[in-house]
N, C-alpha and C positions, 0 to 999 in steps of 0.2 A: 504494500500500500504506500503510494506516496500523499508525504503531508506538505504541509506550509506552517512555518514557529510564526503565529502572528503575536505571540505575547513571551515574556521569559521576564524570571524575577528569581536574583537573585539572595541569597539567603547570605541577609550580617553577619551571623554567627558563623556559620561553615562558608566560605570562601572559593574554595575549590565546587559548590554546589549549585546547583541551576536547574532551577520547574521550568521547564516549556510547557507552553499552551500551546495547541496546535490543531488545525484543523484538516482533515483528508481531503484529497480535490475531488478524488470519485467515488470512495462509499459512502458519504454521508456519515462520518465517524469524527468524533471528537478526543482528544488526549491530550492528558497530562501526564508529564515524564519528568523524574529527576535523574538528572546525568552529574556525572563526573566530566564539571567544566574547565579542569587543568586537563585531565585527557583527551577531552575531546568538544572542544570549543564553540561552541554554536553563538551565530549574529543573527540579530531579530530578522525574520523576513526571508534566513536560510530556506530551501526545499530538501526534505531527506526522503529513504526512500526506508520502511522499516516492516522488517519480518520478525513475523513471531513462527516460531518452529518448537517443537519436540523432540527436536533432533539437530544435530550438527553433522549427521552424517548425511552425504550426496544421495546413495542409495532411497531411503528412509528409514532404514531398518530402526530399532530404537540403540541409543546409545548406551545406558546403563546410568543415564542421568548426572554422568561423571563423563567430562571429558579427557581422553588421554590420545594426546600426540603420535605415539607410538601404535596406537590401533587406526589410527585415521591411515586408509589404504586409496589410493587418486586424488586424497583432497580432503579439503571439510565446507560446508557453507559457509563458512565462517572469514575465507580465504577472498573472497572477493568483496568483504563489508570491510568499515573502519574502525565501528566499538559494537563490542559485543558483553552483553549478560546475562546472567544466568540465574533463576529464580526459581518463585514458584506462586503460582494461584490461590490467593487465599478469602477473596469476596466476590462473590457475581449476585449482581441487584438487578431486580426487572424494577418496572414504575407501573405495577400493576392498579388497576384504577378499576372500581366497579365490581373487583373480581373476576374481570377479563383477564385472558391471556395479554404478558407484555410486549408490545411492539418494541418496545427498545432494553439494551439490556448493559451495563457497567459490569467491568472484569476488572478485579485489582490486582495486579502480582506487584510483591518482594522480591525486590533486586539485591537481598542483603542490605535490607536499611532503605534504597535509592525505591522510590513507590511507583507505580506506572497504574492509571484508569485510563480504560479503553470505555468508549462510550457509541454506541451506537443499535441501527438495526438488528435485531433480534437474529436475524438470517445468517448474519455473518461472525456472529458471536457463540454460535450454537456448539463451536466444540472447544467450546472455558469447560472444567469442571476445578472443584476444590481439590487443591493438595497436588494438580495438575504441574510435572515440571516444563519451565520454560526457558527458550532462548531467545532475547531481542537480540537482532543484529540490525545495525544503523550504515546506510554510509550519504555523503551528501550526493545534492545532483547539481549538474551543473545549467542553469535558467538558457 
């Protein structure tokens, strides 16, 4: 999915830390993301382009939820993004209203401390579950 940072606010305290706000240009999906802003530096207005995966392995097979270098055989996904993390799912919120099913539905993972909400259509959010591990990988694009 690619996004657009139309907002980013950094945090006093931690330094090295930085929320993007961000909006997707074609699913109709909204995010908030805290990164490591000495590693990997984002200016308002940036475009990136951001996967979430289950895997870092090319094939899909699962990886053991542990990455090691030494088992990666042709590659990893991970080899053509710029920052990559490694988490895991710990809220998904629908906005159920009426007692209808929700059209729209919030994913939160733990990046180790760094928090990521995913926000959007129901449709495309449908395979979050709890305690689900995860990998973002980021890289920019160029306008």
């Amino acid at each position: 999915m690619d996004l657009a940072m139309h907002r980013a606010w950094r945090r006093s305290r931690y330094l090295t830390l930085s929320r993007l706000h961000c909006e997707s240009e074609s699913f109709k999906m909204d995010l908030i993301l805290d990164i490591n802003s000495w590693l990997y530096p984002m200016d308002l207005g940036d475009k990136f382009r951001l996967v979430l995966a289950t895997t870092l392995r090319e094939d899909g097979y699962p990886d053991g939820n542990e990455w090691n270098p030494m088992e990666q055989e042709g590659g990893s996904r991970a080899d053509s993004f710029e920052y990559v993390m490694s988490g895991k799912v710990y809220r998904i919120e629908g906005d159920e209203a009426n007692n209808e099913p929700s059209s729209r539905l919030s994913a939160y993972v733990s990046f180790g401390g760094l928090l990521m909400r995913l926000q959007g259509d129901a449709n495309n959010l449908h395979g979050f579950e709890i305690d689900q591990h995860m990998y973002l990988l980021m890289k920019k694009l160029a306008f």
